[in-house]
N, C-alpha and C positions, 0 to 999 in steps of 0.2 A: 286799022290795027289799034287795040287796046293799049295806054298806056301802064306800064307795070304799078302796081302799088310800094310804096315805099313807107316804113316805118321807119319815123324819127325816134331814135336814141334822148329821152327827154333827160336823161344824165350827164353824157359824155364819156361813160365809162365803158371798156369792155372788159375787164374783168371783177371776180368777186373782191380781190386785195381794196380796189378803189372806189366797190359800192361801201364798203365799211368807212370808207375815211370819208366821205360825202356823207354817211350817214353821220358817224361821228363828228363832224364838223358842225351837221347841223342842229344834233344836240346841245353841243354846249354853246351855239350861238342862241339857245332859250333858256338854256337850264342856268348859264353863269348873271343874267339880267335877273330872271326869276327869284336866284339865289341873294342877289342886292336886294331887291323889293323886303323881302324876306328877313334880313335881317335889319332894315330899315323899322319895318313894322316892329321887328321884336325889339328895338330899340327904344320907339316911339311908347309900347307899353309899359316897358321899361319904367321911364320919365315920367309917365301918367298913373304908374303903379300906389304913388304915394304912402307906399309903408302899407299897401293891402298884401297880402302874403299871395293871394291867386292868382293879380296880374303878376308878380313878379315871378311864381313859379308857372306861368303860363307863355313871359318870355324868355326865361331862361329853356324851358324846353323848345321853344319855337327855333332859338339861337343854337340847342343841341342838334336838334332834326336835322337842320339846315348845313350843320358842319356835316354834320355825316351821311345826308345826302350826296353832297359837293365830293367828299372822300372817296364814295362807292363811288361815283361819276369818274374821276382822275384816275383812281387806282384800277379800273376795270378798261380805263384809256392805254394805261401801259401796258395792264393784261393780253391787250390783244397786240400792241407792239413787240411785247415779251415772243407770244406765239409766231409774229408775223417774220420773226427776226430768226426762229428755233429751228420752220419748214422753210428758210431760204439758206440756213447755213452748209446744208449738204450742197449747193449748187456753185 
């Protein structure tokens, strides 16, 4: 007799609530490093700008991106907390 085949769950998750929070988690464990590197660099141009007006507006926008990357990142985190909280409040 054959033994049956078995697929491993490589998440741990069985529903969709929990694939979101594993995705979500693993977002920002790249996106919030990323975002350091990032504003390191705009920093580092910054100090090397020496009174050139291109690297200084080249990291002042690096330093803007970067805020509001991080912003849409956070506020699109509680977006889905918002929702997650909206369709469990009838229960």
């Amino acid at each position: 007799m054959a033994t049956p085949y078995q697929i491993v769950n490589p998440l741990g998750v069985e529903n969709l609530e929990d694939i979101f929070s594993v995705i979500t988690s693993s977002v920002l464990k790249v996106v919030i490093p990323v975002a350091v590197l990032l504003y390191i660099y705009a920093g580092v141009n910054m100090l090397i700008a020496a009174g050139r007006p291109a690297y200084v507006a080249r990291a002042k926008q690096i330093f803007q991106y970067t805020t509001i990357g991080l912003l849409v990142i956070f506020i699109g985190g509680g977006f889905v907390d918002l929702i997650r909280s909206i369709l469990n409040a009838g229960q």
